[in-house]
N, C-alpha and C positions, 0 to 999 in steps of 0.2 A: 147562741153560744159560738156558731159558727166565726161568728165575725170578731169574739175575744180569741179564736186560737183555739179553741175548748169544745169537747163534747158536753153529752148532759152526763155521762160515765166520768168525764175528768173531774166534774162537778159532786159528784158520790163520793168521789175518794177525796175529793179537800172538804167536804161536808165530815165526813167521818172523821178526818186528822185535825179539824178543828174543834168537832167536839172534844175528841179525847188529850190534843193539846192545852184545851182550854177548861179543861177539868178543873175542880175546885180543888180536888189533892194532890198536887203537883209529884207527891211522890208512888202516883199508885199506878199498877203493872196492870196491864190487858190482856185477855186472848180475846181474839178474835177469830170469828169465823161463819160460813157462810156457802150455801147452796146455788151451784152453779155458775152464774155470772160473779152475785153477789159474795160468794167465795174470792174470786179474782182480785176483786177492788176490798175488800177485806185486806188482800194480800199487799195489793200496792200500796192499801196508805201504812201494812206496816214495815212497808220500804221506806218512807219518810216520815215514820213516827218512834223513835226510838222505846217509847213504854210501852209498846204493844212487844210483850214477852213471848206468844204462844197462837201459833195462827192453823186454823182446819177447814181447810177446800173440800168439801162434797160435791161430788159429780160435777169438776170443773171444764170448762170446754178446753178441747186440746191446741186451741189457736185462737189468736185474735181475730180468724174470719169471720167465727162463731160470737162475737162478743168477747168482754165487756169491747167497746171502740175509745180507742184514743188516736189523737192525730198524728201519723205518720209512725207509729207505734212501732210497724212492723219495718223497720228500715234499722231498727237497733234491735231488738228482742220478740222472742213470743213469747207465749206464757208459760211453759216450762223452763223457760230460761229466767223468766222474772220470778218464779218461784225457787230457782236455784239461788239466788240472789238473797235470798230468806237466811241463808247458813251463814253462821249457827246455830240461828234460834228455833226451836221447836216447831218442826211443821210437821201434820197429820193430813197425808193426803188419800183422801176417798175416792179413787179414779184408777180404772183400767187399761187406759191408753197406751199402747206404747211410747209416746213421744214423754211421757211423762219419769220414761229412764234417763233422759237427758238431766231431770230435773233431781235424780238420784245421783248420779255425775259429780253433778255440781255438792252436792253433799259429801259426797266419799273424797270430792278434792279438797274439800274444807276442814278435813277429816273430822265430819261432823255425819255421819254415817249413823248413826245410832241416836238422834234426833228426828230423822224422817222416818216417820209411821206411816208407811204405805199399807191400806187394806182394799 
């Protein structure tokens, strides 16, 4: 994977956006969601999959130090900023972290504050 540019994590989240793009009911709505890592990449492919309506991270890490890995990842974003990135659409997030107010932030500026299910 190294040698296309690619983790085996960048590889999960086009695996996932290719299933759900290439669904056979072109007009049907997703939630998705996912524990820990798998939370994460849940989350970024529904950064590039528009029918994924509804997405929930449980105990997700609070940085890309921790996982999932993509390349050079952290030179633009972390993970509370790529889940700030989610607004407007529904995000329920299962996570205690502080860093994860950023990702609240990003919601109240979207004025989509009332979408993020922090418990």
């Amino acid at each position: 994977m190294a040698l296309l540019g690619r983790t085996i994590d960048s590889g999960r989240v086009w695996d996932a956006m290719a299933f759900i793009g290439g669904s056979a009911r072109p007009r049907t709505t997703w939630k998705v969601a996912g524990r820990e890592q798998a939370g994460v990449l849940a989350a970024y492919a529904a950064l590039f999959e528009e029918s994924i309506k509804e997405i929930t991270c449980i105990d997700p890490p609070a940085s890309h130090d921790s996982g999932p890995y993509f390349l050079s990842v952290m030179r633009t974003l972390d993970i509370p900023d790529a889940l700030g990135l989610l607004a407007p659409r529904p995000l329920t997030l299962r996570a205690t972290a502080k860093a994860f107010d950023k990702t609240a932030a990003y919601y109240r500026a979207a004025d989509a504050e009332a979408k993020l299910s922090r418990q």
